[in-house]
N, C-alpha and C positions, 0 to 999 in steps of 0.2 A: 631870845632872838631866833632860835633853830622851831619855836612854834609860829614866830612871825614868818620866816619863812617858809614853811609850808603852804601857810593861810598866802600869802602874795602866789605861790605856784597853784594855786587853785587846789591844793589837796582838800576831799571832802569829809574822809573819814582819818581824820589825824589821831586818832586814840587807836589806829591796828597797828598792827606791831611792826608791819613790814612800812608804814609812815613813819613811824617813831625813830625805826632803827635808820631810812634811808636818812634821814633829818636830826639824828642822833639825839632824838627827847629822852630824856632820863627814863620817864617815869610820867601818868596819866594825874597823878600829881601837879608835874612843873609844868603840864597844859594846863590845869583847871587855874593855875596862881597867877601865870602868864596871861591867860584870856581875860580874868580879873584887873588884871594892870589895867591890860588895853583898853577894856570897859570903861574903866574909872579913868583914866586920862583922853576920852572921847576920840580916842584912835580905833573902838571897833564900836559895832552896836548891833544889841542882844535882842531882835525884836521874831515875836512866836518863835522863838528856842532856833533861830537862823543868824549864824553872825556873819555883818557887814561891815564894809568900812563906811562909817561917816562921810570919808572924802573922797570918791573916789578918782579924784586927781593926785593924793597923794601915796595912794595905792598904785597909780598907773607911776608916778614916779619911784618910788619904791624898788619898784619890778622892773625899770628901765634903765635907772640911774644908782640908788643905792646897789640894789644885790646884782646886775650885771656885772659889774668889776669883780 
């Protein structure tokens, strides 16, 4: 959840340490298994090594509606 967060804040380099810690990632690990989920459940997409959201409606709700509160 704390890499999906990033990704909805526009974070670009979520593997530095000062992303990780502000977003409390474990470890470059539970990003690389996290981005995997999302991949495989068509919630992001991996196209020339740039990940995006598939929808980006549900991206814009996400960031309005989910993590606002």
């Amino acid at each position: 959840m704390n890499y999906f967060k990033a990704l909805i804040a526009g974070e670009k380099a979520i593997s530095s340490t000062e992303v990780m810690h502000r977003y409390q990632i474990s470890s470059t690990t539970s990003i690389f298994r996290s981005k995997a989920v999302l991949i495989k459940n068509d919630i992001l997409d991996n196209k020339a090594s740039e990940i995006s959201f598939q929808d980006p409606i549900y991206a814009y709700w996400s960031k309005t509606e989910f993590f606002a509160k």
